[in-house]
C-alpha positions, 0 to 999 in steps of 0.5 A: 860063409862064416854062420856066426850069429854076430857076424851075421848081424853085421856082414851083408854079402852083395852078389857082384856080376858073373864071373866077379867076388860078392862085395862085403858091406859092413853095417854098423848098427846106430850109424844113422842115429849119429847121423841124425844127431849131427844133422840137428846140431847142424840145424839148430846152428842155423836156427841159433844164427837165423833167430839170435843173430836176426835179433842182433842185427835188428838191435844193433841198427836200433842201437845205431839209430838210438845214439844218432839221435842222442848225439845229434840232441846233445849237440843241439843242447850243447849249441843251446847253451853249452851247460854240461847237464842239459847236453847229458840230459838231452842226449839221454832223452833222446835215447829214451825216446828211441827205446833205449834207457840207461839202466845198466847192465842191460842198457849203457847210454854215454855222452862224451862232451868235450870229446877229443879235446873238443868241446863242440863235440859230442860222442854218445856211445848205445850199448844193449844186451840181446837175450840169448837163446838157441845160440847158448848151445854153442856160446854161454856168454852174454851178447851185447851190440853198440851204436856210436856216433860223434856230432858236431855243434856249430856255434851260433855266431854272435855279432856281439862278440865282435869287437871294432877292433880285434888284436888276436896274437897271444904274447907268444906269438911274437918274438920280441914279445911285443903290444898287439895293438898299437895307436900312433895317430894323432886323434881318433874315436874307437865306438864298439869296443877295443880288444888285443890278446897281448896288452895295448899301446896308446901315443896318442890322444883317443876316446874309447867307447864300448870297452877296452880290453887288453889281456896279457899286460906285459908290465908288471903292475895290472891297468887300474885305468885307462891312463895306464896304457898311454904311451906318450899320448896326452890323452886317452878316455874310456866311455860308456855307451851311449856316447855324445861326444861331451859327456863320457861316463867312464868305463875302467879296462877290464881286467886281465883274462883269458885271451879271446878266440876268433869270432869270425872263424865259424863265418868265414871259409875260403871255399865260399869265395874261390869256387863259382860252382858251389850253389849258394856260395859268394863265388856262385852269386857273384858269378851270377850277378849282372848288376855290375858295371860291365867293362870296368876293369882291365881283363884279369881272367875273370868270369865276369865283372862281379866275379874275377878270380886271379892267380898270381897276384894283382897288381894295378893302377887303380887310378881312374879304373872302377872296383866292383864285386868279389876279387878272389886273388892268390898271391900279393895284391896290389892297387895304387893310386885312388881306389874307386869302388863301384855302387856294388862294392868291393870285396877282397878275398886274398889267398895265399899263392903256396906255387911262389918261393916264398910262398906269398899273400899280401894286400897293399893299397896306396891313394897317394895322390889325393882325393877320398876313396870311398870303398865298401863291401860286396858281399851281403855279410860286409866281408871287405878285405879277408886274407888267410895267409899267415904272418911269421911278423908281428910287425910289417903290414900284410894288410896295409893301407894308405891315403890322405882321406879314406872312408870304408864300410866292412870288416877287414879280417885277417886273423893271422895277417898283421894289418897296419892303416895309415890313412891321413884321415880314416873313418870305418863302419865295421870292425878290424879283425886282424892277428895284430894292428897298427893305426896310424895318420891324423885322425882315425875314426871306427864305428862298430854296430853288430846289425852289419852281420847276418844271422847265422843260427847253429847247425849240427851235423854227424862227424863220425858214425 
């Protein structure tokens, strides 16, 4: 055995079984300190992940939960009025009520509104730095966590928005370019005020009150009055409301702006009228409605008789049958004869049948054969007729009604759908909402008032968290 001290100090000799060499282990002074040293590292890692990163989760869900609510209260705000500095204001409260105030570098608050183009849109984005402090062994740089959440505002609906009649086409839409409203009766009354997105035609005698607005005038020189719009006609008066019949405090046309948006649009969806299991919708209350008159109509797949929901098409002889409650149709619908509404009313929810080559949605009603049809709306909001389907015309009706003498009560909505009336008399309490219009007949008489329409108060919601 080798006697060198050093040898000594690292050799160990390990008597092996009888008959077998000694096994030589080599022990290597300070092996364990090394040993140590890693093990520490190795735990104040999981220290730094238990301590720093605890800390990072728990201010990142602070965060999430601080930008929720500045997004919901921009929202609001942003439903409230719409002014950019309260929508900014309120968000950064709202924040601040969360314990998060902006004060950069440490604290970011943003509020993006409009947002993607939008401007019902809110995004608030919560950044905050986390001290850090085991964790700078192994990283020197700063820790930051983000909270980001987009909320939406749904307007609240204004009945005073809507007009009795509402020609939404822009110019563009029609090729030819061509008046969006059209007036060839010989005589009416229009109360609530009249609307077209692509100038207005007059070729006929008619008192307006309540405003006339005709945006986009294809002529050259702008309406300086009403006169300016007749076409033909003889006669053609804007008044001021109240009106008596005799006396019209003039109202000169408003003058050429931006086209108006669809008023109707955040009241209606097809998904309250074609599914029944929806509680709360008007499928579902239609479905369990047993005012009707029970066997009124011929068999059309319906649940019962406030509720038919028919796929491919309507097409009746409505003379002597009674129509009641909600009819949700794909495809054309057609009623001929006198329409009799029963005491509950009738609403008209008309889809487009996309399964037909073409696909096809149309609503025709002819009362040729005399009498006065008398039809109302169903449903608690006075929704009458309500198409989805898009017009590639400016020109045919894909809502055309006929009669000699036709009184209704409700809006008939169709918002890209042309709507013609041709009824020999007509008299509506309501409002025709239409991509354009064509009225027609001997005398034509529309009277809007806003009290037809519920209350409808904003609502907010989460679109991305």
């Amino acid at each position: 055995m080798n006697r060198d001290p050093e040898n000594r100090a690292r050799t160990v000799l390990v008597r092996g079984r009888r008959g077998r060499p000694p096994l030589v282990l080599d022990a290597a002074p300070g092996q364990a300190i090394v040993l140590i040293v890693l093990l520490i590292v190795i735990l104040l890692g999981f220290l730094a992940l238990g301590l720093d990163g605890g800390g990072l989760f728990l201010l990142k869900r602070q965060a999430q939960n601080a930008a929720d609510a500045a997004a919901l209260a921009a929202a609001f705000a942003r439903c409230a009025d719409g002014d950019p500095t309260s929508v900014q204001t309120a968000g950064r409260n709202a924040a601040t009520l969360n314990n998060f105030t902006d004060a950069p570098p440490e604290v970011q608050v943003i509020l993006n509104n409009p947002y993607n183009g939008d401007d019902n849109l809110v995004e608030a984005l919560v950044t905050a730095e986390k001290p850090a402090y085991f964790v700078q062994l192994v990283y020197k740089g700063p820790l930051y966590v983000t909270g980001r959440a987009v909320a939406e505002c749904h307007e609240v609906f204004d009945p005073y928005d809507v007009n009795a009649i509402m020609a939404l086409a822009s110019c563009d839409e029609c090729t030819p370019k061509t008046n969006t409203f059209d007036w060839d009766g010989q005589s009416g009354q229009i109360t609530g005020g009249t609307l077209s997105n692509c100038d207005c035609s007059f070729q006929s005698d008619a008192v307006l009150v309540g405003g006339l607005e005709c945006y986009n005038r294809l002529e050259d020189d702008p309406p300086s009055t009403c006169v300016d719009y007749l076409n033909g006609g003889a006669n053609l008066e804007c008044c001021s409301a109240p009106y008596d019949g005799e006396t019209c405090t003039y109202l000169p046309p408003a003058p050429p702006s931006e086209p108006a948006d669809d008023p109707l649009a955040s009241l209606y969806f097809m998904s309250l009228y074609d599914d029944p299991t929806v509680v709360g919708s008007y499928a579902y209350q239609a479905l369990n409605d047993t005012t009707c008159i029970q066997d009124n109509v011929d068999s059309d797949g319906g649940s019962n008789d406030c509720y038919h929901k028919i796929v491919g098409g309507l097409n009746v002889n409505g003379n002597g049958k009674i129509f009641e409650g909600l009819y949700y149709v794909e495809g054309n619908v057609r009623i001929n004869n006198t329409l009799v509404v029963g005491d509950r009313g009738l609403t008209l929810v008309v889809k487009s049948n996309m399964m037909a080559h073409p696909p096809n949605g149309t609503v025709d009603i002819l009362t040729s054969t005399g009498g006065i049809v008398h039809f109302i709306a169903y449903t608690e909001d006075n929704l009458l007729i309500y198409a989805d389907f898009e017009s590639d015309s400016c020109t045919s009706s894909d809502i055309h009604i006929n009669g000699p003498a036709t009184t209704w009560t409700g809006v008939i909505y169709g918002p890209h759908a042309t709507c013609g009336w041709e009824a020999a008399e007509g008299t509506g309490y309501g409002a025709i909402v239409c991509k354009t219009i064509d009225l027609s007949g001997n005398r034509f008489d529309l009277t809007y008032d806003p009290s037809i329409f519920p209350s409808s108060p904003p609502t907010i919601g989460f679109v991305e968290d």
